[in-house]
ZAKOLZA-948976 format. One record per residue: residue in one letter; z, y negated, x negated of N, C-alpha, C in turn. Coordinates in Angstrom, 1 decimal, padded with zeros to 4 digits. Each point is the difference from the previous one (the first is absolute). Layout:
ZAKOLZA-948976
SITE|A|Z|Y|X|Z|Y|X|Z|Y|X
...
//
This chain:
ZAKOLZA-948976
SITE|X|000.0|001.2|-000.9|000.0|-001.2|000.9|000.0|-001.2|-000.9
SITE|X|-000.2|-001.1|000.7|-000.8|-001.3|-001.1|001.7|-000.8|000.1
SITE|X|-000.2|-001.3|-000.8|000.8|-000.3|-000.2|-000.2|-001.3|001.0
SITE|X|000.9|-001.4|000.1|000.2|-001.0|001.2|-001.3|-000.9|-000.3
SITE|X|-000.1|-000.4|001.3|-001.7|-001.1|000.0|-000.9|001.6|000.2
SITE|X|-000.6|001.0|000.0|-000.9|000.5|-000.3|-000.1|001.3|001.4
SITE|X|-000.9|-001.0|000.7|000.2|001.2|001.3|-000.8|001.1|-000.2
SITE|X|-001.2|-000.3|-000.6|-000.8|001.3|000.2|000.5|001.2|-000.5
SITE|X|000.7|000.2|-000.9|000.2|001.3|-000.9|001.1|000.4|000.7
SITE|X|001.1|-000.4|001.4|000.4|000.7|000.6|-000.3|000.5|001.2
SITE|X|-001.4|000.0|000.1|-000.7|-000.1|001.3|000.3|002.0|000.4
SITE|X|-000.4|000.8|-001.3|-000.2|001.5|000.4|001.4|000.2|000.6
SITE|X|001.0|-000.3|-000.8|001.5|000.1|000.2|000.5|-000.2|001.5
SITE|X|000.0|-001.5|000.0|000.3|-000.2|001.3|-000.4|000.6|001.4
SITE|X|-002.0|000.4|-000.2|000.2|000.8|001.1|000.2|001.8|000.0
SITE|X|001.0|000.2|-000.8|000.4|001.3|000.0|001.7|-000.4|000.4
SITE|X|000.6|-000.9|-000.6|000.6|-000.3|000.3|000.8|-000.4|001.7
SITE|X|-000.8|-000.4|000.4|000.2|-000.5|001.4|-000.5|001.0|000.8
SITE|X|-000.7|000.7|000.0|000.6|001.1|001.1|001.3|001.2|-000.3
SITE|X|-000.2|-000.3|-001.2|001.6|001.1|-000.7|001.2|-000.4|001.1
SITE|X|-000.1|-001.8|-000.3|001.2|-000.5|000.5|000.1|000.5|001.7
SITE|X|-001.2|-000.9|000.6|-000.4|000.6|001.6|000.4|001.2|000.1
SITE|X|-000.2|001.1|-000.9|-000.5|001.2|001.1|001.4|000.6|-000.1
SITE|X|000.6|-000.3|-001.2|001.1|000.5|-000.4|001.6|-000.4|-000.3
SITE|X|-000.4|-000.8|-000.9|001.5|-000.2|-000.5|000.3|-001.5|001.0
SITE|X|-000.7|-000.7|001.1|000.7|-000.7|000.8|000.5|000.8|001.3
SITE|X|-000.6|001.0|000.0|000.9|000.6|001.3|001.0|001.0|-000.4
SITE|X|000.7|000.3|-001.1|000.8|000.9|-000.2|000.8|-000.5|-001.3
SITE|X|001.7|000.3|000.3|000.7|000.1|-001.2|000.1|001.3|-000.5
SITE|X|000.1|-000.4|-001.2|000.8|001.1|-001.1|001.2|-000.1|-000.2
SITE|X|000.3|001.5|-000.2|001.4|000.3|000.0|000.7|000.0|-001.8
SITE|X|-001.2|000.7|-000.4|-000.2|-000.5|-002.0|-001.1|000.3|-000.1
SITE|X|-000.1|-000.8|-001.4|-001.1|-000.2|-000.9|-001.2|001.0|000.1
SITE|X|000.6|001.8|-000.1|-000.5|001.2|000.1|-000.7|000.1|000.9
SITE|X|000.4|-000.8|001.8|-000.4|000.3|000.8|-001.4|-001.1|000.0
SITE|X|000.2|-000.9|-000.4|-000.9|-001.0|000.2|-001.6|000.4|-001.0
SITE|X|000.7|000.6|-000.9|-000.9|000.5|-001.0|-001.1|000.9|000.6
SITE|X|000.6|001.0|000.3|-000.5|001.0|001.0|-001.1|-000.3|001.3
SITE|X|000.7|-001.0|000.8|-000.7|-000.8|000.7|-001.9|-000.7|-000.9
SITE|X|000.6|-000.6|-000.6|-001.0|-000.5|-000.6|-000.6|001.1|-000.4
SITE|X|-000.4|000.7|-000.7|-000.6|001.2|-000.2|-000.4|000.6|000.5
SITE|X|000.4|000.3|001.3|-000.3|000.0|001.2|-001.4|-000.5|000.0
SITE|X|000.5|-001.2|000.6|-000.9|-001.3|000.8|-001.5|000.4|-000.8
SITE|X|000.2|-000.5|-001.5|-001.3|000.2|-000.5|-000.6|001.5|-000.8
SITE|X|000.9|000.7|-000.2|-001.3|001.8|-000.1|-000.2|-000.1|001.3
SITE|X|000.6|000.7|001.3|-000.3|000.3|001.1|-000.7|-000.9|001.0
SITE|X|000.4|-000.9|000.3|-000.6|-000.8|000.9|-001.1|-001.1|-000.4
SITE|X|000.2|-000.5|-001.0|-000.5|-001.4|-000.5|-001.3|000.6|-000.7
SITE|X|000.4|000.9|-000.7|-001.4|000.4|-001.1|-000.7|000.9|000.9
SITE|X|000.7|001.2|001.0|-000.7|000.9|000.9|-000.5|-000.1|001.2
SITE|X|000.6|-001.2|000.9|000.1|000.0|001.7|-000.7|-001.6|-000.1
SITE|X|000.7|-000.5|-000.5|-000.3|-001.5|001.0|-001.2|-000.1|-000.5
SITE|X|-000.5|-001.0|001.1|-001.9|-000.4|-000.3|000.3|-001.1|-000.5
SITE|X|-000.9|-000.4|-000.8|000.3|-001.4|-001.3|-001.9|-000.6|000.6
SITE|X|000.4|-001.2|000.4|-000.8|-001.0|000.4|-001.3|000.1|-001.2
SITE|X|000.4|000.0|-001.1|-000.9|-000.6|-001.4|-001.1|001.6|000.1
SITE|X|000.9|001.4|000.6|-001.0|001.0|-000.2|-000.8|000.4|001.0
SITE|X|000.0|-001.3|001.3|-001.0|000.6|001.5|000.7|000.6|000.6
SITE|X|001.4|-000.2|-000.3|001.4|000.4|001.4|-000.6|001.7|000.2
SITE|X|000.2|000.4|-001.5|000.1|001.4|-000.6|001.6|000.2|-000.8
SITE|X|000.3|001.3|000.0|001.4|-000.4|-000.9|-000.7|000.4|-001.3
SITE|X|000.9|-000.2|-001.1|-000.6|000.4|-001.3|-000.7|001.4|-000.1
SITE|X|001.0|000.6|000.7|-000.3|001.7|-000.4|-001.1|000.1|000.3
SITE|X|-000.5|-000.6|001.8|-001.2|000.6|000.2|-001.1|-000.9|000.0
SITE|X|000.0|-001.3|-001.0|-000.9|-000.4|-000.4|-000.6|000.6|-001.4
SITE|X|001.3|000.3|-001.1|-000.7|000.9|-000.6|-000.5|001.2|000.0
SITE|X|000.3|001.1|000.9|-000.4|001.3|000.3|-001.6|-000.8|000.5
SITE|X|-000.3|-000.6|000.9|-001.3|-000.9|000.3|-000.8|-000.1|-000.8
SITE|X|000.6|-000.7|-001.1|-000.4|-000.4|-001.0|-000.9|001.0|-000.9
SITE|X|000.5|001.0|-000.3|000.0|001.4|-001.0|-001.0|000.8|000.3
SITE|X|000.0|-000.1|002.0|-001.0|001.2|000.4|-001.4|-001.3|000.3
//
């Protein structure tokens, strides 16, 4: 991530960032650190990188833009 004044170079960040917060860590506390970890790990192997449709790929999720992709 970029340093202050420089918006572009946090542009990838932020929007991975902002649905983290949305989808996740604004509707739920943690109980510890472990749990929150977990969560996150969660959020992005299973859901984020597998399930959700990402606007940037034609509202495909990754997985099956690249299986698309390959064949």
């Amino acid at each position: 991530m970029s340093g202050k004044a420089d918006p572009y170079d946090n542009a990838m960040m932020e929007s991975f960032f902002s649905p983290l917060r949305a989808e996740l860590t604004d509707l739920e506390r943690f109980a510890t650190r472990q749990a929150a970890r977990t969560a996150v790990f969660d959020f992005i192997e299973v859901f984020y990188n597998r399930q959700r449709l990402h606007s940037s790929l034609g509202y495909y999720s990754p997985l099956a833009y690249e299986a698309d992709y390959l064949s």
